[in-house]
N, C-alpha and C positions, 0 to 999 in steps of 0.2 A: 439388351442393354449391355453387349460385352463391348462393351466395350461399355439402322430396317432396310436363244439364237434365235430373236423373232421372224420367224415365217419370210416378213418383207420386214423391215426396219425403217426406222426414220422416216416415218407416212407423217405428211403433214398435212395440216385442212387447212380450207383458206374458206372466204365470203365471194362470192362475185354478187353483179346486180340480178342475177337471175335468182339467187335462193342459195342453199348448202350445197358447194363441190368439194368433192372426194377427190383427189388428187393422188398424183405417182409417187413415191418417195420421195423425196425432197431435202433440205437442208430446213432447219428452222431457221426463221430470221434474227440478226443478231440481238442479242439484248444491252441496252446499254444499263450500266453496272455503275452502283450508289459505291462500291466497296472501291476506295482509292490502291492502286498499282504498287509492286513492293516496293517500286524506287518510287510512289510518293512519300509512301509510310513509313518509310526506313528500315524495311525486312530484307536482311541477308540472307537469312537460312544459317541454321544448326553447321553447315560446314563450314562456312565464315568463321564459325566460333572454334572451332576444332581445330585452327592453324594453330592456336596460344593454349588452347585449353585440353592439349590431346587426350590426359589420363582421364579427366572428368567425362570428356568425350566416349572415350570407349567406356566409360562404367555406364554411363547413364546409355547410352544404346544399347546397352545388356536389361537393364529394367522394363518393367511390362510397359509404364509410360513411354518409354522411349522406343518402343516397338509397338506400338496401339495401331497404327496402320502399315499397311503392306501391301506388295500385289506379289501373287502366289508363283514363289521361286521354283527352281529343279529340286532342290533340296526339299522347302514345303509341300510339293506334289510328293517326293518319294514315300514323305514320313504318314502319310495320310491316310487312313483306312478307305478304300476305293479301289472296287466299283462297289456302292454300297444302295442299297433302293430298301427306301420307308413308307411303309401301307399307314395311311390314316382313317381309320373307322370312320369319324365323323363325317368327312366329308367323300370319302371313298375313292381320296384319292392315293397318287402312285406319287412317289417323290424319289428320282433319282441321282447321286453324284458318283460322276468320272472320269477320269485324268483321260485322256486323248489326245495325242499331237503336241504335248506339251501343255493343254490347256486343261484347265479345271472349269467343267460343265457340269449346270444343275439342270435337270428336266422335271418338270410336272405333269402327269398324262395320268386319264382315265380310259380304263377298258370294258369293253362289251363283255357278255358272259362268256364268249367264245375267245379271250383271248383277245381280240380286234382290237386294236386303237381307235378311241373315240377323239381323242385330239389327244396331241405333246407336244409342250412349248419348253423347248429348250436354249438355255443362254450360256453364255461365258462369264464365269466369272474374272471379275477385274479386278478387285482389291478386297483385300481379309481386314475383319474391323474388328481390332483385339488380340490381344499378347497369346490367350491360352489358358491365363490362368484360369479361369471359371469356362474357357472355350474362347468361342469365334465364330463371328457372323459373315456375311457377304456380302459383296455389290456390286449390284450389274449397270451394264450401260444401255441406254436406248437414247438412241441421238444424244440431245443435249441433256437428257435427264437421267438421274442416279437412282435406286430402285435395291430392296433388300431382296436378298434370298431367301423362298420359301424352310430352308434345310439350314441349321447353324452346328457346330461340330460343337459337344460338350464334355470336358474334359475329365470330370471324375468320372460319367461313365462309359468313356473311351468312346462316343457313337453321335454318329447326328442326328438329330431329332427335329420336330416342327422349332422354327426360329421364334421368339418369343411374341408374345400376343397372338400369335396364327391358329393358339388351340381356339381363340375363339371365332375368326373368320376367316376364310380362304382369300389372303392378295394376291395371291399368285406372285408375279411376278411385278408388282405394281403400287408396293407400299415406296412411298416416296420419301429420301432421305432429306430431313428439312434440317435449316440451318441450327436450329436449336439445339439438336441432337449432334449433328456432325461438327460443331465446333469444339466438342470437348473429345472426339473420338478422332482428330487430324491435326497435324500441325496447323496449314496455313489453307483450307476451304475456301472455293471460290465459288459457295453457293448463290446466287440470283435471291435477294431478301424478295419474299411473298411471290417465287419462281414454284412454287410446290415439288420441288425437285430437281428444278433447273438449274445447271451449274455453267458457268466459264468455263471455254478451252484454255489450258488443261483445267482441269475440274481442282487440281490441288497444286496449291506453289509448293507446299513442303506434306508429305504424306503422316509421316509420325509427330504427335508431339513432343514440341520441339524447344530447343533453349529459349526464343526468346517468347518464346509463351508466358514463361515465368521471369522473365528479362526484361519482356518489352525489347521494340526494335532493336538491334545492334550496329544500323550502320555508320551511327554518331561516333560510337564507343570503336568500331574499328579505324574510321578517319585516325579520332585522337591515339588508338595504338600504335599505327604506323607512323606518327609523326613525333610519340617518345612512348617509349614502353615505362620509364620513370615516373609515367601518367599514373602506370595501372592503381597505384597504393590511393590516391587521393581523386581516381576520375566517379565523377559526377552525370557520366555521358549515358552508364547504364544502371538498370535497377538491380540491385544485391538482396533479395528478401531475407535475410539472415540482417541488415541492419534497418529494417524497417521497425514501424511499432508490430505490436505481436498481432493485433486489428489489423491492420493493410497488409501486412502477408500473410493473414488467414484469407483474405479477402480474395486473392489470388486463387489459392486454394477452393474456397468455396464457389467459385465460379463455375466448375466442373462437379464439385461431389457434395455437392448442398440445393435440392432442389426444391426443398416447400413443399405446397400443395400448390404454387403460382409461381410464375417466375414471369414476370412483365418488362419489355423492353421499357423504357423511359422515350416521351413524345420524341419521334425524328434519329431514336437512335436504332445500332444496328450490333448484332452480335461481335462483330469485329471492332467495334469503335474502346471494347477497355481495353485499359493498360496496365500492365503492375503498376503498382506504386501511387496508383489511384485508386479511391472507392469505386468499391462496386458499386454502390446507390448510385453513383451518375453514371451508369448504361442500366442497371438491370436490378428489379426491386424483388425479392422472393420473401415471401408471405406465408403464414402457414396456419391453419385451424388449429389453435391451443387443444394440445391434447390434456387428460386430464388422468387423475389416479385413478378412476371409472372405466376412462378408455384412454390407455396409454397409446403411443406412437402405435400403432403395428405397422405400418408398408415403411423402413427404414432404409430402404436397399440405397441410398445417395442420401442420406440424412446423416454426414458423416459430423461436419462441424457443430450442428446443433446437438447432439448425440452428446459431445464431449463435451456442450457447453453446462452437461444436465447433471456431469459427475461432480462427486465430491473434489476429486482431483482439481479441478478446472477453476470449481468455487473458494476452494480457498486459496488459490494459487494469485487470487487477487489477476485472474489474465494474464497472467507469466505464463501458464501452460498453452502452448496454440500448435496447431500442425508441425510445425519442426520442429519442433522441439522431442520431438521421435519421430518424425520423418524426415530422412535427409532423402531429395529428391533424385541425387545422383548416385546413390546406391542403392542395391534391394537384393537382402538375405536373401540366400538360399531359404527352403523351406527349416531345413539340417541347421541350419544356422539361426534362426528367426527366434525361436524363444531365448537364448543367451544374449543375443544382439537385442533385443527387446527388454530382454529382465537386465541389462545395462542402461537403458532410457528409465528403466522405474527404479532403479539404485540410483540415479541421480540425483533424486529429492527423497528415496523411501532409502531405509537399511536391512541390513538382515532379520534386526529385531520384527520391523512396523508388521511382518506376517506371523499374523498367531497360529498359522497350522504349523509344528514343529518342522527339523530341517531332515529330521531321516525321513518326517512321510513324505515329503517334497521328493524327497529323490528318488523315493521307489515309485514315481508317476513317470508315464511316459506321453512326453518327453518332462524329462526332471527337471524340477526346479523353473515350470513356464508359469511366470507372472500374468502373461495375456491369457493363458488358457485360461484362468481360474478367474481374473477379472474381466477379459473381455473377449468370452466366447465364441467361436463358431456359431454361427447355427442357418438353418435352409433358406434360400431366398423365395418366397415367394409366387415372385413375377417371373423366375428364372428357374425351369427345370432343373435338377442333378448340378445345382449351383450352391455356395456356401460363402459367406461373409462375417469379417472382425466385428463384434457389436464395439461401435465406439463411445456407449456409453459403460465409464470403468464403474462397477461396482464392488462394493466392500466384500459383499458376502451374494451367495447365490440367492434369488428372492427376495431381492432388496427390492423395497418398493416403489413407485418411480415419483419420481419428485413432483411437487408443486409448479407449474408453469403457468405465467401470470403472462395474459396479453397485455400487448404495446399501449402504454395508456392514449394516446393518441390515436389508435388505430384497436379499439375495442373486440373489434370482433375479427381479428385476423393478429398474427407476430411477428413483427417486420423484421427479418432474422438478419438481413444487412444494414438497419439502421445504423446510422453515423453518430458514434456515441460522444456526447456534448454538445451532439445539434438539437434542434425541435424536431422531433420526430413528425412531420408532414407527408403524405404520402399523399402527391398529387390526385386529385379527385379520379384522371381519367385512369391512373396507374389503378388505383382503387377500383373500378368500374370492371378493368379488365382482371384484375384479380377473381373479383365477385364470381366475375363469368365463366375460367379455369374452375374454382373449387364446386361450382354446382356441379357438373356430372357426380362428385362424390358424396357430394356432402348438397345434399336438396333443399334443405334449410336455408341456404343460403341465396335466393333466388327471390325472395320478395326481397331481399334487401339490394340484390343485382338492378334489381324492377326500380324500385325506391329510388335507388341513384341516380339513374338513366334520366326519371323523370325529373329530378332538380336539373340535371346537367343537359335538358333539351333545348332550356331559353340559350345559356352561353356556349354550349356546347354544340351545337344542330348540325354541326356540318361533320364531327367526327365518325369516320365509319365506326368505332365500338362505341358510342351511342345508337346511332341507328340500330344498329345488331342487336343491342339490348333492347331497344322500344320496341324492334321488330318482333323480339323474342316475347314479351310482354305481352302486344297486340294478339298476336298467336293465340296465347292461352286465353286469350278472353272468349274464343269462339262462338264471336257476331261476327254476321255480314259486317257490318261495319268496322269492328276490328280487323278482320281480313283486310279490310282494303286498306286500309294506314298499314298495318303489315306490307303489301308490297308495297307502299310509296315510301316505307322505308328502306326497306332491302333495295327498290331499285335507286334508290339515294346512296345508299350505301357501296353499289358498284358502279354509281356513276363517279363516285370520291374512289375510286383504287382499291376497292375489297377486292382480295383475290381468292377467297377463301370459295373451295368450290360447291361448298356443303349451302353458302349462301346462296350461289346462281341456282342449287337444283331447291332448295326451299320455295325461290321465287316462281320458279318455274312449275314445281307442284299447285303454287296458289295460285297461278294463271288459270293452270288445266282444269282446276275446282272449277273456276268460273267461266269455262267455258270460252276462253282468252288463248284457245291453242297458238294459234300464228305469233302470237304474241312470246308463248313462252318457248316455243322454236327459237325465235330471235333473241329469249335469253342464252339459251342452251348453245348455239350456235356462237355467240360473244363466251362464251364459257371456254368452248374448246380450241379455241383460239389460243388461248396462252396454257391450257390442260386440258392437252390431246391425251393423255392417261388415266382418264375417270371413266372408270365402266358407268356409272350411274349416269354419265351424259349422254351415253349410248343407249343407255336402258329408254331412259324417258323419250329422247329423239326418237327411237323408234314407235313408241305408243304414241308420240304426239300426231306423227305420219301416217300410221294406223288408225288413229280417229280419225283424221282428215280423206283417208280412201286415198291417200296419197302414197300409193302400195311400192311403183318403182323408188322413189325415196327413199322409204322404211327400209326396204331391201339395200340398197348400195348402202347406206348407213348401216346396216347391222351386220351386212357380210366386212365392214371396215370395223365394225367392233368382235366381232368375231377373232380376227385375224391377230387384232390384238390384244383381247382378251378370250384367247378360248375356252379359258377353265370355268366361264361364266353361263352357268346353267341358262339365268336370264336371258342374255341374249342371245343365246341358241335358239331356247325357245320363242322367241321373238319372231327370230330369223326364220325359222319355220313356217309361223303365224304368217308372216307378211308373204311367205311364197306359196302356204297355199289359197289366200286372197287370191291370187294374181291368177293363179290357175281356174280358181273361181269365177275372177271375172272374162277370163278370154274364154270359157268353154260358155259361158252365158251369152255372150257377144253375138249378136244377128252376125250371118257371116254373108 
């Protein structure tokens, strides 16, 4: 969250009428793309902006936001600890980075006890995702698809380490950067919506975020500059968050560092579709399980606006208190600088009196006299190794207990933390639905009411893929025959409608195999890798579906193609094996 050199590259599968071929490298076929062009949408780029705005311009490209992405300069190779290789117990693997040629390479390889190479897969890195402050992550390219580095650099303890979430399973090279995520960690993302990684050439119209992130388009606003600069006092053309309500340019704000336990697109839309100066409820609805004085927040690591909305500061402020109101987004302290710069935001509305720890212990603390220390602490993230974050809920005193939080009356069992306040708080049944479906991984409770919904929402609903997916999921657990099988005439409903979720095709294709339906769930696994040639588990199962069928040269050409791009993949190694010494099996059996 800092901000997720293959052998042959760019291997594409295709269908013919015969069955699955394996094909030579290839290009992927073009995708055509829901996200409208920067000359429809009126995006100039951050450099448009910089002909009128140069001071602001160079401040803010000094801030971490304004350096959130990159691709790795002479200067960033120099400064970078490398050649540097990390042993991971768990999975027993080698994790290497090294500057070479100009280029910053990551490799992953496992060795024999002799020293040997058992396989290493090494890539290039292409763009750094993150300023540094807490560190930096990576990402690589494979054809048309983006993909994290196993290895991210972390910066308090000067070293790279497994990237986040990898302590729990090995991607290798193969965790896919989805839109979700890479909208708040780029300027202008030209991710493929429901591509699992798939991007547009170039993959980014602008790398960093950028002014008109928090602007909205600007090429209205430069028309009308060049035709009077006289304009600028009274133009209308762009958004100013400084004279919005304190709601809509929090709202801005909370798009990137306010995440819930759900954050649900709205029916037909897309992560690119908000605007400053618009609500966020019309793109993206984020939901949260009320926490409680029993069990307060703990995972806060992007829970930054609700955080503040929970202090005293905030409540009596009557909403006059919001993100900038201490955060100006074109500047950012030095570290040296940051408690004075700060304790100037809390003297805005406190005085020297409102602190009852006298002012000589103040200043014998290091750093003296810091208002944020004392009210809004440091302390470990987490999800994030040798990483540290401002808690933004301000408290009086340390051990202040955490307040009373009342869910959405309208929405009982969830707190619709972008509600539009003065409206009826309605949260569209199907937004609801896929909410439900997010917060169960964490919260398991909430899954007969996921179940509950699904099934009001089958008469008017039938055709939407997150209903299928919930009936689907429902049918599952009932474990009949007969729920099996509405099971998959759900799920294959559900990718007959545009599911592209892959975790779907290989559920379908596991219930096939149960029953004994292998050709059948070939033929899903095959429509799978079609548009996600980057699923080991479609390798996985293709090869055992081959394998049961004694259809040994298949099994093989497919698993030596998964292999190839997925070698870290014990599975299919061992697959790969299996299906060659069949083969040897059955030719030494063969009447000759």
């Amino acid at each position: 969250m800092f901000g997720r050199i293959l052998v042959s590259a760019g291997f594409a599968l295709a269908l013919s009428a015969a069955g699955f071929v394996l094909q030579a490298p290839t290009e992927a076929q073009p995708v055509a793309s829901t996200e409208p062009s920067d000359a429809e949408s009126g995006y100039v780029g951050s450099r448009a902006c910089s002909k009128c705005h140069q001071q602001i311009y160079r401040s803010y490209s000094r801030t971490d936001m304004g350096r959130s992405m990159s691709e790795p300069s002479l200067s960033f190779l120099n400064n970078i600890p490398a050649p540097v290789t990390v042993f991971d117990s768990a999975s027993k693997r080698h994790f290497e980075v090294v500057v070479r040629d100009g280029q910053l390479l990551q490799s992953e390889f496992e060795t024999e006890s002799d020293g040997k190479d058992i396989f290493r897969d090494t890539h290039k890195v292409e763009w750094i995702i993150g300023a540094g402050a807490n560190g930096f992550g990576a990402i690589v390219k494979r054809g048309d698809y983006l993909f994290e580095a196993p290895l991210s650099f972390y910066s308090q303890a000067n070293s790279w380490a497994l990237s986040p979430g990898y302590e729990f399973a090995n991607y290798g090279f193969n965790r896919p950067i989805l839109p979700g995520c890479i909208a708040c960690h780029s300027g202008r993302p030209r991710a493929i919506s429901g591509g699992n990684g798939r991007f547009l050439a170039p993959p980014f119209a602008e790398l960093a975020v950028g002014c008109e992130n928090c602007h909205g388009p600007g090429q209205a606003h430069v028309s009308e500059m060049l035709l009077s600069e006289s304009a600028a006092a009274r133009s209308t053309s762009i958004v100013n968050p400084a004279k919005l309500s304190h709601w809509l340019a929090d709202n801005i704000c909370m798009s990137c560092h306010q995440t819930g336990d759900a954050r649900v697109l709205q029916p037909g839309k897309h992560y690119w579709d908000f605007r400053p100066g618009t609500a966020l409820e019309h793109t993206l609805s984020l939901l949260m399980v009320p926490p409680t004085r029993e069990h307060p927040l703990q995972n806060d690591l992007l829970e930054h606006y609700f955080s503040m909305t929970l202090s005293k500061c905030y409540r009596s402020s009557g909403g006059g208190l919001s993100c900038i109101t201490c955060h100006d987004p074109h500047i950012q302290p030095s570290a040296g600088e940051a408690p004075a710069y700060f304790r100037g935001k809390c003297l805005s509305c406190h005085s020297e009196k409102s602190c009852a720890v006298p002012l000589a212990v103040r200043q014998r603390k290091d750093p003296p006299d810091d208002c944020a220390g004392c009210h809004m602490p440091k302390r470990d993230i987490k999800v994030i190794s040798h990483s540290a974050l401002t808690n933004h809920r301000i408290i009086a005193e340390s051990g202040e207990a955490f307040p009373e939080v009342l869910p959405t009356p309208q929405t009982p069992s969830l707190i619709h933390l972008n509600a539009i306040p003065g409206q009826q708080d309605s949260v569209p049944p199907l937004v609801l639905l896929e909410a439900y479906g997010q917060v169960t991984a964490s919260h398991p409770e909430y899954r007969q009411r996921y179940w509950d919904l699904a099934k009001q929402l089958e008469k008017s609903h039938s055709a939407e893929v997150a209903v299928l997916k919930a009936l689907a999921a429902w049918a599952i657990q009932q474990r009949t025959a007969e729920a099996g099988e509405k099971a998959i005439e759900y799920l294959d409903l559900a990718l007959q409608r545009a599911d592209t979720d892959p975790a779907d095709y290989e559920e379908l294709a596991v219930l096939l195999m149960a029953r004994g339906r292998t050709q059948q769930a070939i033929d899903v696994l095959q429509r799978g890798l079609i548009g996600m040639p980057y699923d080991a588990e479609f390798y996985r199962l293709l090869g055992k579906c081959y394998l049961a069928m004694k259809r040994d040269a298949e099994a093989g050409e497919t698993l030596r193609k998964g292999v190839l791009i997925f070698p870290q993949d014990p599975g299919i190694r061992d697959l790969l094996k299996q299906s060659e010494t069949s083969r040897e099996r059955y030719s030494t059996a063969a009447p000759k």
